[in-house]
N, C-alpha and C positions, 0 to 999 in steps of 0.2 A: 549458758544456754545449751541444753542437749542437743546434739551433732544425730541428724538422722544419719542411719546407715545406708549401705549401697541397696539397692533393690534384687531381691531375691528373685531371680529366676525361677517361676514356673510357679511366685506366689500368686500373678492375678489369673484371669481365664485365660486359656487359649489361644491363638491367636486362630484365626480361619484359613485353610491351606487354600491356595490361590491356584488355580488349573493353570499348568505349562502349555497344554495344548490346546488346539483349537477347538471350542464348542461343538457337540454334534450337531450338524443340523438333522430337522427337525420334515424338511421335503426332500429328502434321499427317495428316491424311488422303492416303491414297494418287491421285494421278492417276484420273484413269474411275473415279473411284468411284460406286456408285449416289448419286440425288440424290434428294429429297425429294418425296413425293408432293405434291400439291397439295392445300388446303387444303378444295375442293369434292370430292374423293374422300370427306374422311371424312364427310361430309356425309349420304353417300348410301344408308347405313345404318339411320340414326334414319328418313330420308323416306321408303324403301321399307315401314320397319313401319309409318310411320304412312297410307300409301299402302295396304297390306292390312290394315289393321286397321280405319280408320277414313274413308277416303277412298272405296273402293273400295266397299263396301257405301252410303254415301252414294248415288256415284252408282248404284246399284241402286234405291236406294227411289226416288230421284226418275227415272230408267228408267220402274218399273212405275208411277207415279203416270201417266207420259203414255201409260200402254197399258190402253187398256179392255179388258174381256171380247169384243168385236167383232173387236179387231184391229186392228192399224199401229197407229201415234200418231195423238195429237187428244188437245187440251186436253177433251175432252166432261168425265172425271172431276171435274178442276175447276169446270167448270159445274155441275155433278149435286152437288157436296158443298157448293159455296156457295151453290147454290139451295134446300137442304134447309134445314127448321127447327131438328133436329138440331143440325148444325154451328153455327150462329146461337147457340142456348143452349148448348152445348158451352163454344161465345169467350167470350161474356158470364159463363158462372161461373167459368171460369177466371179472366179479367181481374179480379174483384171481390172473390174468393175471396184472388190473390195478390195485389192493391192492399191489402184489407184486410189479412191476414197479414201484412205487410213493414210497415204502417201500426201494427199492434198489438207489432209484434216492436223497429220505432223507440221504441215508447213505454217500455214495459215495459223492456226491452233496455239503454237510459238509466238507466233510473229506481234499477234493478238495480247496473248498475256503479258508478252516484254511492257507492249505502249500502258497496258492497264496497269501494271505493277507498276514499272518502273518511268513512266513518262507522266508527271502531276499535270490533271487537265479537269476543269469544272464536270462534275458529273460522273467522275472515275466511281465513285464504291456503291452507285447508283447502278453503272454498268457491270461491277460486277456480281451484285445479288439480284441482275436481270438476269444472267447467265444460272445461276439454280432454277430461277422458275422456268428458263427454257428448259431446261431439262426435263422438265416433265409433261412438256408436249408432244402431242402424237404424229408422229411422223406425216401420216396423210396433211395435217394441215399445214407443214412447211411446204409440201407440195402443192398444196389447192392455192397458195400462196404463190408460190411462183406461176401456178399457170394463170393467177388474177392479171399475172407484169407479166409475161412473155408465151404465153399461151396464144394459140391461134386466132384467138377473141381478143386475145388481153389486150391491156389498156397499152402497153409499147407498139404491140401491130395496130391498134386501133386510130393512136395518135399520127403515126405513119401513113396512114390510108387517109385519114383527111386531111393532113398538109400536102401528099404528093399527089392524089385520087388512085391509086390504085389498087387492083381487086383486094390484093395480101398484102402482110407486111411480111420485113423479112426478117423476121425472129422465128421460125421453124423447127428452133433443136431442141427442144424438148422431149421430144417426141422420140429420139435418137439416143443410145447409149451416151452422148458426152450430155444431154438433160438429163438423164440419169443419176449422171456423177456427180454434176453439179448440185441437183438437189440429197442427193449422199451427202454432201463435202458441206451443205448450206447444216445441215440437221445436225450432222456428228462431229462438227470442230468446239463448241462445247464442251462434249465430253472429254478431250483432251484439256481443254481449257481450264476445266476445277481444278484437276490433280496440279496441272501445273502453275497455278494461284496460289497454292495450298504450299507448294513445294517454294515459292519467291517469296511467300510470306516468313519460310522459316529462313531463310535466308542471310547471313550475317551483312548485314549492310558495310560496314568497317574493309571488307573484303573490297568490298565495290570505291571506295574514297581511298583506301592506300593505293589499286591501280592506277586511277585517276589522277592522284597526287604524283607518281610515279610516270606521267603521262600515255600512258595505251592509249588508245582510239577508244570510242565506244563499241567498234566492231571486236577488235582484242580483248576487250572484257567481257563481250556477249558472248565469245570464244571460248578464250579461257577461263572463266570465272563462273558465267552463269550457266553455261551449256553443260559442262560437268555436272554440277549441281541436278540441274533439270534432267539428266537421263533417267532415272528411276520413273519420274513422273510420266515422262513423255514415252518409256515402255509399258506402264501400265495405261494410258490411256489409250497407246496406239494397237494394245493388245484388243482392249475393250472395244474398242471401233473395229478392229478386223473382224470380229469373231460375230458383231452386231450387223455388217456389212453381208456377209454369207449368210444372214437368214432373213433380212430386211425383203418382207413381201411387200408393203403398202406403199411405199414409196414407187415403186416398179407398176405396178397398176394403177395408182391413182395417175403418173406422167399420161398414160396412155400410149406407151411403148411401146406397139405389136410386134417390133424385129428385135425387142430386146427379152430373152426367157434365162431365167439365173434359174436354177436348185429347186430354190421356193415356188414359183410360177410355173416350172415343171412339175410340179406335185399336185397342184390347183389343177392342173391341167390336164393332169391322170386322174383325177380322182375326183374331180366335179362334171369335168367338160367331155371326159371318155368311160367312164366309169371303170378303170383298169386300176383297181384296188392294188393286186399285186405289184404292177410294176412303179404306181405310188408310193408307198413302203420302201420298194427298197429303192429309190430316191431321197425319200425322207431319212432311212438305215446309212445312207451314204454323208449327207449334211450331219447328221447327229457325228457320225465318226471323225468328218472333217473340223467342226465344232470340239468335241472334246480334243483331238490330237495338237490341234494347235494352244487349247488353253494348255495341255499339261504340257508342250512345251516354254510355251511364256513359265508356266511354274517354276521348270527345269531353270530356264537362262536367267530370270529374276532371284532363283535363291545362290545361284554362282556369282550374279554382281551384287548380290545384297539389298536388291532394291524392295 
């Protein structure tokens, strides 16, 4: 039998050379094509609205604060409203009004979320996605609310007068800075409330059973264990309630307060009730300064503890 031989190289066809590199593609952009806007174009958008909206009226009030009734500019308005007695108890019930409220709203506010979080009771996570929708109620009706229960009509004086027969009842303080506070304290312990749900929810539970096991009180572990935990929250909420307390108008006129005048109620009051433009402004120049200074200081002590 004849023995084929080895096969000669380069007797059949070719073989086809196989591309090492990758395909061109085929949607490469054409030459001179447009190029991309720059990244401060898009920018210029959001800055302009917030330039008419909220920049641009600024500088207006602070404008007419340096323009008296006389004419040109001169700081005079600012002399004339810090010299007033007015202005003086105006700061003062502000500042104590909202120290207290943020003061009553830490308390409560705590005290509140400990039982929600941590005390199991039928209707717990009912109560707490009732506290979001409070949140987005308008102040005036936590007030028209209280003055339905403790208002000089309401149903506490009302029920008073027909069991005792007389003329009033004696639920009267609403009407008085500590009505005031209370309905502050009713409205804005909430808002400390989420942050501090939010902050027990992340909360290692294991922490809370090795104390326990280890026997602490329930007070030495609210102490030690969760109160640490909860500072961050309970600075950022008690920030938000301060800073919301100093400009809270609705709350102060719907009580029907007439010895109590905060910041905001002096400004209504120059500027609707007296028609003194100037010295409104720089009342309002005054709360906006008091307003920013305090948030950038919560800024300041929040990025030092980290919260």
């Amino acid at each position: 039998m004849a023995r084929r031989g080895p096969a000669v190289l380069g007797s059949g066809p070719a073989p086809r050379a196989v591309p090492s590199g990758p395909a061109p593609r085929n949607d490469a952009p054409h030459q001179g094509g447009g190029r991309q806007l720059p990244t401060s174009v898009w920018a210029l958008p959001p800055v302009a609205v917030l330039a008419a909206v909220f920049l641009y009226p600024l500088v207006l009030v602070v404008q007419q604060s340096l323009s008296p009734d006389s004419g040109g500019t001169s700081l005079q308005p600012y002399a004339d409203v810090f010299g007033s007695a007015a202005f003086r108890d105006a700061l003062a019930t502000t500042v104590w009004l909202a120290v207290g409220a943020t003061a009553g709203c830490l308390v409560l506010g705590f005290v509140l979320a400990l039982v929600i979080a941590f005390v199991p009771f039928p209707g717990g996570k009912a109560v707490a996605k009732f506290i979001d929708v409070f949140l987005s109620f308008p102040s005036f009706l936590i007030t028209l609310a209280l003055l339905f229960v403790y208002g000089t009509v309401g149903m506490a004086n009302g029920l008073w007068t027909d069991v005792t027969g007389a003329h009033s009842g004696p639920f009267q303080f609403l009407t008085t800075p500590w009505g005031v506070l209370l309905a502050e304290i009713t409205y804005f312990t909430p808002f400390v409330m989420r942050p501090l749900l939010a902050a027990f929810s992340q909360l290692d539970t294991a922490q809370l059973e090795v104390a326990s096991s280890l026997g602490a009180r329930p007070a030495r572990i609210v102490r030690r264990v969760i109160l640490p935990e909860a500072l961050p929250a309970l600075a950022a909420g008690g920030s938000l309630v301060l800073v919301m307390c100093l400009n809270e108008f609705g709350i102060v006129l719907f009580t029907g307060a007439k010895g109590v005048t905060t910041l905001p109620m002096l400004v209504y009051s120059k500027a609707i009730l007296e028609s003194d433009y100037p010295a409104a402004c720089v009342v309002a120049v005054v709360n906006i300064a008091i307003s920013v200074g305090l948030y950038g200081l919560y800024r300041v002590v929040s990025r030092r503890v980290g919260a």
